[in-house]
Structures are given as structure tokens and as C-alpha cells.
C-alpha positions in Angstrom: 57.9 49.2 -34.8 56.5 46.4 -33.0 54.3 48.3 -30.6 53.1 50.4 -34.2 52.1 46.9 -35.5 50.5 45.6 -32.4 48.7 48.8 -31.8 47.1 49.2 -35.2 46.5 45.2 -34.8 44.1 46.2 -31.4 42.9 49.0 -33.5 41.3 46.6 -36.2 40.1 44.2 -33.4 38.5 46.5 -31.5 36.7 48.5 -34.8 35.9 44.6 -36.4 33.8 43.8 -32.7 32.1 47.2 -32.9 31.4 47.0 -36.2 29.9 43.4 -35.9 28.0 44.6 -32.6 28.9 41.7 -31.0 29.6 44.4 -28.0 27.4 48.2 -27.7 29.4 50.5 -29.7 29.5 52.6 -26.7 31.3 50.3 -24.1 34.5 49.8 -27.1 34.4 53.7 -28.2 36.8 55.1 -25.4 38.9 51.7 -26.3 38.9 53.2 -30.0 39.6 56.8 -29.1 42.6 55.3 -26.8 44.1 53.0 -29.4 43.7 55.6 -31.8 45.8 57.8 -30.2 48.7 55.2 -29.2 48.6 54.6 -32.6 49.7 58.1 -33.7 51.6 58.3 -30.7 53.8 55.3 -31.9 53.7 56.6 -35.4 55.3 59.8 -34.5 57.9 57.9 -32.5 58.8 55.8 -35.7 59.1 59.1 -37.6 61.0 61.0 -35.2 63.0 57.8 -35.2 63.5 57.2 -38.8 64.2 60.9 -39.7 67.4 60.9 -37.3 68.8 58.3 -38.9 
């Protein structure tokens, strides 16, 4: 649950400096599509997790 919570914490940081454009969107959008999908990777884990319980 940890690496969920740090991963979706990347995933804000990395959308709040796009968003600001303090980088070009297009250096940070395979970052995005990366922590994205670590996010749902983790999420799945938590569920998989949780259900066996």
C-alpha cells in the first residue's frame, strides 16, 4: 500500500510540473504514461491482495 501511495504521489508531481510547464509536456509524457501504469499495476496488486483475505 505504500508503493500505491508513493506512486500516485509521483503521478500528481509529475502531472502538477506538466501542467505548470515549467518542463515541455513532451520530455514528462512517457514519465506519465509509466507512472500511470505502475499505478494500476499496484492497484491491482492491492486488490488481488485484499480480496484473498
Amino acid at each position: 500500500m505504500i508503493a500505491l501511495k508513493e506512486a500516485r504521489e509521483t503521478l500528481y508531481w509529475l502531472k502538477l510540473i506538466r501542467d505548470s510547464e515549467l518542463v515541455k509536456p513532451s520530455r514528462l509524457s512517457g514519465l506519465v504514461t509509466e507512472s500511470n501504469e505502475i499505478v494500476s499495476i499496484l492497484t491491482s496488486i492491492v486488490r488481488s491482495t485484499k480480496s484473498k483475505r
